[in-house]
N, C-alpha and C positions, 0 to 999 in steps of 0.2 A: 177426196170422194165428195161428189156433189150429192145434196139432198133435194132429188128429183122424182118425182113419184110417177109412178107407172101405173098404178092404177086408183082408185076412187078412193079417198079418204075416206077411211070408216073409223078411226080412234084417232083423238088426239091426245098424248102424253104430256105430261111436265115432270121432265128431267131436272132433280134439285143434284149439283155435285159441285165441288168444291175445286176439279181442273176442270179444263179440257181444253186436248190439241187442237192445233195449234194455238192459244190464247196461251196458255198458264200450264204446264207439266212439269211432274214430279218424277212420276214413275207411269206404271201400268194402267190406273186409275185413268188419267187422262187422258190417253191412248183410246181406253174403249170408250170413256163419255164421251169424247171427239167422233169416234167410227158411227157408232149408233143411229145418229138420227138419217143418215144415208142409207147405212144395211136395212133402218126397218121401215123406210120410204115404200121400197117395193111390194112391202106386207102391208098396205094401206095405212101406215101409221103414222100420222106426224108429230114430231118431237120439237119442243120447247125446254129450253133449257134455262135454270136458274142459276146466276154465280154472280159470285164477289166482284165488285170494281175494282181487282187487283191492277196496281198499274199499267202493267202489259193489258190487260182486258178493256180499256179506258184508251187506251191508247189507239188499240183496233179500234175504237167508236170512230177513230177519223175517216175510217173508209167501210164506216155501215151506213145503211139504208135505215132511217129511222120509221118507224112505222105507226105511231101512236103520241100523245102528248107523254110528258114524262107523268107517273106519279106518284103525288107527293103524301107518303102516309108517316106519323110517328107509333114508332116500334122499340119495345125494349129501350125506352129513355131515351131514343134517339130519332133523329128526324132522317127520314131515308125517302131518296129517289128511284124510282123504278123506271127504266128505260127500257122502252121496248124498242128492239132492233134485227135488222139480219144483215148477219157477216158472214161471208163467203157462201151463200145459201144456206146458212143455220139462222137458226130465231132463238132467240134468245130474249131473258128476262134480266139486264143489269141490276145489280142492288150499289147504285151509288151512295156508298155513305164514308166519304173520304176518311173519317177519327177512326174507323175499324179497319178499311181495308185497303187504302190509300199510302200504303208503307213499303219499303223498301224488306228485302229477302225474300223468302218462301212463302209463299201459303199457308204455312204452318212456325215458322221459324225467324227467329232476327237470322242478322249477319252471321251472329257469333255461335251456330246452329241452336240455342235455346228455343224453347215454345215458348210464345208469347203469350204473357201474363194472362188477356183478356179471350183468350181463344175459345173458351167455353160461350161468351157474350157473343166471340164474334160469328160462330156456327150455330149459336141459339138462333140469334139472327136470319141465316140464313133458312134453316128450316120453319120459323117462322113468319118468314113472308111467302115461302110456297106452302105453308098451308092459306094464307091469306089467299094467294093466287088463285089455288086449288078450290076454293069458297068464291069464286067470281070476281075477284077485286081490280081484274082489267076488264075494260069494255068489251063484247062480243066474244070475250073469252071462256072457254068451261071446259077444264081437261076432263076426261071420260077413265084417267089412272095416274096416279103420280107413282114414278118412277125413283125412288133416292138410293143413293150411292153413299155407301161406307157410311161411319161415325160419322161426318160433318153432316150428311143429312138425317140421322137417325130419330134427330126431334120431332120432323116433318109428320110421321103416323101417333106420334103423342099429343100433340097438337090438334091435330085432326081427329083423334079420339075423343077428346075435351069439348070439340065441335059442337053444338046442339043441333039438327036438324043431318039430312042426307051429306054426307063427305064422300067422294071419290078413293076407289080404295087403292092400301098402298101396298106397291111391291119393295122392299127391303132388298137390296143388292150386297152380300159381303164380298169385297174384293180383298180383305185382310183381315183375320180377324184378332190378331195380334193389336191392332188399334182399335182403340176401344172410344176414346172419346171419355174419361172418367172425370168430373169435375166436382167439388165440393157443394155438400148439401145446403150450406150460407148461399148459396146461389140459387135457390129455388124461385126468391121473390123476386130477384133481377133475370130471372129468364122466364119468369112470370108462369110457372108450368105448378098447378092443384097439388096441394098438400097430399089428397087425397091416390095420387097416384104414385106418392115416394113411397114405394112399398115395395115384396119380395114379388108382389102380383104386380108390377108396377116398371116405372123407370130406376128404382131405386138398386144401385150396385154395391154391396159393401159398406154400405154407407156414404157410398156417392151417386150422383145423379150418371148416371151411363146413359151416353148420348147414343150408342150400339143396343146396350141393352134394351133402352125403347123400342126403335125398330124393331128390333126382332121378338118384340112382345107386342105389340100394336097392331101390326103391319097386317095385311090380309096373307100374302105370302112370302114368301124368303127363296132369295134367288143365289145361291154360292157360284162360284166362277169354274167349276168344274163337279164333275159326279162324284168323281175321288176325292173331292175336298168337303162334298158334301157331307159323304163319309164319314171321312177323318173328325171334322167340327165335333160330333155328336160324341166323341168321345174323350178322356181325361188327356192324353197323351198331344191334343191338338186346340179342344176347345176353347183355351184358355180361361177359364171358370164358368163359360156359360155353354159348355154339353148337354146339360142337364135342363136346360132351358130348350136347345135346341134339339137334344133327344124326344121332348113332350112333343114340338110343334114340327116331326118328322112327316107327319103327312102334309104340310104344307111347306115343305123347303124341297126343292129342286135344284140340281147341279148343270149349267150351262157351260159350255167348254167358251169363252173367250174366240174373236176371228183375228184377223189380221186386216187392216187397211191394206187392201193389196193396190193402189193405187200410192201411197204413199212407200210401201214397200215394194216395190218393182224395180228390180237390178238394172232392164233395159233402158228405163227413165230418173231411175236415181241421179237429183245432181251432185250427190258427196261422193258418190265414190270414184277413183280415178278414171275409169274403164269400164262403160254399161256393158252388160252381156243379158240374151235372154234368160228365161229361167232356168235350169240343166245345161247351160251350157258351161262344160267345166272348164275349157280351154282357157278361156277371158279373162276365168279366175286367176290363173296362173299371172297376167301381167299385175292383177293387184294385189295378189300377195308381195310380190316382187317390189312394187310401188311402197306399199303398206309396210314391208322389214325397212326401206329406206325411210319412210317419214320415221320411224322407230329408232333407225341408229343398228338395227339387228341384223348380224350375218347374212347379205346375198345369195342363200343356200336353197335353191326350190324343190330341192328334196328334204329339209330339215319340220320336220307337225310340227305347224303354226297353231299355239292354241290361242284362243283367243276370250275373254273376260270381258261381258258388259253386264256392268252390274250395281247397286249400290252396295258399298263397302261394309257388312254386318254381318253378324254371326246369324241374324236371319240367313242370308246367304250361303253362308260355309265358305265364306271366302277365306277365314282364317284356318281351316282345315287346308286350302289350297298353299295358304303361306307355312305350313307345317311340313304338306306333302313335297315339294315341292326342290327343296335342295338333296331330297332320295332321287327324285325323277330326272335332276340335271345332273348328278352323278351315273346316275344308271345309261345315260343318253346324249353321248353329245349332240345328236340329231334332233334335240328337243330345244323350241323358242316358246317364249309366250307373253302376250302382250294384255293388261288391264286397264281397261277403261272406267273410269268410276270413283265417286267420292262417298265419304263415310265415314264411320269411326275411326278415331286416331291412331290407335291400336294397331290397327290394320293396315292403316297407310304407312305409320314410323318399319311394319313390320312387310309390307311390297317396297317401299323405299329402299330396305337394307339390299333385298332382293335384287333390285336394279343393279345394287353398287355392287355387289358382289358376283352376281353375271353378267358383265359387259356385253351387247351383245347378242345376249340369248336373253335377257328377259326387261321388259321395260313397262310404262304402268303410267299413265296418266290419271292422276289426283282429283277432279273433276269429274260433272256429269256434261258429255258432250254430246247432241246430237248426231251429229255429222261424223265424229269420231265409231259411231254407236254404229252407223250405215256401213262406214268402210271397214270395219272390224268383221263385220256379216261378209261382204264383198270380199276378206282377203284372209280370214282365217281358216284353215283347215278343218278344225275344231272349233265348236263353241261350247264354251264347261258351264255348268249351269249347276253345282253342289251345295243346293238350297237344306236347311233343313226341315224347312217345309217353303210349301210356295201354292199358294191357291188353285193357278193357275198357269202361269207364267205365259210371258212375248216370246221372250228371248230364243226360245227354241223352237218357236214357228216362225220365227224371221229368221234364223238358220236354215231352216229346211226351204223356205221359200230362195235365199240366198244360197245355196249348194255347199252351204257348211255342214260338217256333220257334227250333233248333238251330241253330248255325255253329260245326262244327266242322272241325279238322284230319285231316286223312287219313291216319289213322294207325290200327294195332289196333283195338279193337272200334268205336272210332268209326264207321270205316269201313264197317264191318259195321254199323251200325244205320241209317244215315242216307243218303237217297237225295238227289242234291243237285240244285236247283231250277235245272239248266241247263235250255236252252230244248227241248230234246224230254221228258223230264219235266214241265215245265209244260205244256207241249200234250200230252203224255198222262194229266194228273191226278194223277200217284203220286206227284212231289216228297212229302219230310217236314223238308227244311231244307237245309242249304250245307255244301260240303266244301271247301276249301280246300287248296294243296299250290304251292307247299313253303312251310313255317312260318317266317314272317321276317315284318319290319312291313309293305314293301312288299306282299306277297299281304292281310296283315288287313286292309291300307287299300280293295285291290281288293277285296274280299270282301264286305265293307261296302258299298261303293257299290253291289254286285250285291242286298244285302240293300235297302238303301233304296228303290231304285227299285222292286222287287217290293213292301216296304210299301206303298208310295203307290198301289196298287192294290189297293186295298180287298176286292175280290172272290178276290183272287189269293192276298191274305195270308192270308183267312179260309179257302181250299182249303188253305194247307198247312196251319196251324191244326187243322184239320178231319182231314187227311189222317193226321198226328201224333198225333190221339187215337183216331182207329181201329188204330191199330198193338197187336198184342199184345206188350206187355213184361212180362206175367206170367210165374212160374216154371211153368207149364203145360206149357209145350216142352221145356224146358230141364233142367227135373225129369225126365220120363220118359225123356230122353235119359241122365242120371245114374243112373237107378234101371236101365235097360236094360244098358249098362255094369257097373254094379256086379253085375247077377244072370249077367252073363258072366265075370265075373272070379273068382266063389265056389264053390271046387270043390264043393259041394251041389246047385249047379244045371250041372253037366255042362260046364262051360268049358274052352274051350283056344283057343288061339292062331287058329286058322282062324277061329273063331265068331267071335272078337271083332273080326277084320279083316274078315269079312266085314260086321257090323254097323255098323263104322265108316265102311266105304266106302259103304253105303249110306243112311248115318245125312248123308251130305257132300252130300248131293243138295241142301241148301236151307242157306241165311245161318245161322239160327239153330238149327244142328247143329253135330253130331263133326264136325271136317274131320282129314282125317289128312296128313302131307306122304307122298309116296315114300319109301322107305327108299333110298340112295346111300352156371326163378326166386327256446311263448312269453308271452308275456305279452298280457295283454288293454288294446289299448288302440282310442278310437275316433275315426273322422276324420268329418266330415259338413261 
């Protein structure tokens, strides 16, 4: 998706986040700081984006447009380059500073999946050079909002708090709120952040400096990745210690549903999968299931539910609910294959591994995170199982639906929010788009399943959800303008205050894929087949 604007720039953002597609991804994170500054082109917004010189990032610089001298500032004990550049029609803000971010693994992680020692220095870092940014520190430059993304940007509005004089204010993004970013208090003088704010009113977590809890104490507003998750956050059962933070600042947190790059996800232009097809069209499918059991090693049966698993491998996930479920379902069903994509816990891989070895066949499992495996899984599964125990927001099952797979998901956060489940008055009114599930344990996947089968075997019925699924819009289309409307309330230029933006919200709650606001009262590669 190109970032081409349609109409008159009226805001210019800086996006501080720690992926984004194609450069550097992990998971979901990157996905939408990648989609972003294209979806909200059209809402007169332009986006700049700040991130790491992770080596793949550095690497793209060979075929960017550079646009400004580099510069050169000392930050946090270290001497750092800033490169302004645009790759593939984004702008972006490099932090070249090779001793932090110029290493081999994850983002987050060495080889041998640990977090690296300095992680706390190296996401200080980043959030504080986009508050520098955010304070003029390129030429002709002055965002009108910074934008930061999960715990690696959460420093960004503490920083910016500590500012003396006018700061641009900040919107706080939880896409997880399970990470927290918690790093010890001995660190305060090397991330150079006031005594005065290690506190419960503060960035101060339990006794550690919380690089989320800032954010979401600083920030001007709080943007959750779905209305359901919004929800969820404010309470003990999801918040992960900080409910009660987020219960206080419920009049300024809002729940965004996540879109889809439908450009990157288009089955007619996909280059991974074996066999483009437009969108609904189910027939096509059929040659890449067929392709998809053979790269697998799994029975040539095009009547046998292909379910299909893209995922990281964690009890986040419920994937080991799946590996529990799992040898009931392949007793109950010789008609049953399923194939997982995805790395993670060990646990969980020693435990889909046995799984291969014991159904030849019917079930196989790639130990890795693959893109391209990720696309043809969409393109050739029947099913996509998505048994999170909780999940913000989730992709996975709007690139199913976009793909003509049908969803089974748990009833959880954005889940919930996307997916209409195929009980018996939705099938007799045509809107099902897949299965919800509740409560998450093996018993309900094994129920869930068997509700899913019986609907396969009616041929007319599976190709209505099918069908149903690919008319759904998961573009950034809604979702954007709800972001761009937001942001032009929050930027004193466009006349904002408190009323307006409550007002917008509450009226923005009227449908699933809006603002919802609460009442006021976030390894190694190996392969199994």
């Amino acid at each position: 998706m190109q970032q081409i604007f349609q109409k008159k720039i009226e805001l210019d953002v800086l996006s501080v986040a720690s992926e984004f597609f194609p450069l550097v991804k992990t998971g979901g994170l990157g996905d939408v700081t990648g989609a972003l500054p294209a979806a909200l082109a059209p809402q007169g917004v332009r986006v700049r984006t700040v991130l790491p010189g992770y080596p793949s990032v550095m690497n793209a610089l060979k075929w960017a447009h550079y646009e400004q001298e580099k510069i050169e500032i000392q930050e946090l004990g270290h001497t750092v380059h800033i490169i302004q550049a645009s790759i593939e029609h984004n702008y972006f803000f490099i932090i070249d500073c090779p001793e932090l971010y110029l290493r081999s693994g994850s983002p987050y992680t060495a080889g041998n999946g640990k977090s690296w020692d300095d992680n706390g220095l190296r996401f200080a870092l980043l959030s504080r050079v986009a508050a520098r940014l955010a304070c003029g520190l390129a030429v002709d430059y002055q965002p009108d909002l910074v934008l930061a993304h999960d715990w690696p940007a959460g420093l960004t509005a503490a920083y910016l708090h500590f500012t003396p004089g006018m700061t641009p204010p900040v919107v706080q993004t939880i896409h997880n709120i399970a990470f927290q970013g918690r790093f010890g208090a001995d660190q305060l003088s090397s991330f150079e952040l006031p005594v005065e704010g290690f506190s419960q009113n503060g960035f101060e977590f339990h006794g550690d400096i919380g690089f989320l809890k800032a954010g979401l104490y600083y920030a001007r507003w709080l943007i959750a990745v779905s209305p359901n998750y919004a929800e969820e956050i404010q309470t003990a059962e999801f918040g992960m210690g900080l409910e009660g933070l987020l219960h206080s600042r419920s009049a300024n947190l809002s729940g965004i549903l996540n879109g889809v790059d439908t450009d990157v996800w288009n089955p007619e232009t996909d280059p991974d999968i074996h066999f483009p097809y437009k969108p609904g069209n189910v027939w096509t499918r059929r040659s890449n299931k067929a392709a998809f059991q053979a790269e697998f090693g799994l029975a040539q049966n095009p009547d046998a539910l292909l379910i299909g698993v893209v995922s990281r491998l964690t009890d986040q996930k419920g994937i080991d609910l799946l590996a529990e479920a799992m040898p009931v379902l392949m007793r109950q069903n010789y008609a049953l294959q399923c194939v997982v994509v995805g790395g993670g816990e060990l646990h969980i891989e020693r435990q889909l591994g046995h799984l291969a070895r014991r159904f030849p066949g019917r079930f196989a499992c790639t130990l890795r995170y693959s893109e391209s495996l990720g696309h043809r899984a969409q393109a050739s599964a029947d099913v996509i199982f998505v048994p999170s125990r909780f999940e913000p927001c989730g992709l996975t099952q709007l690139y199913a639906m976009r793909y003509g797979a049908v969803p089974v998901v748990s009833k959880v956060g954005g889940l919930a929010d996307t997916i209409i489940d195929a009980n018996a008055a939705a099938l007799s009114a045509g809107c099902a788009t897949g299965f919800v599930f509740s409560p998450n344990d093996a018993t309900a996947i094994i129920n869930v399943m068997q509700r899913v089968y019986k609907v396969f075997c009616d041929k007319a019925l599976w190709t209505l959800l099918q069908r149903n699924g690919a008319q759904q819009d998961v573009s950034w289309q809604r979702p954007a303008a709800l972001y761009g409307a937001l942001f032009k309330r929050l930027v004193p230029s466009h006349h904002s205050n408190q009323a307006d933006v409550l007002a917008f919200n509450a009226k923005a709650a009227t449908g699933k894929r809006s603002i919802a606001r609460r009442p006021p009262l976030a390894g190694s590669e190996r392969s199994v087949s």
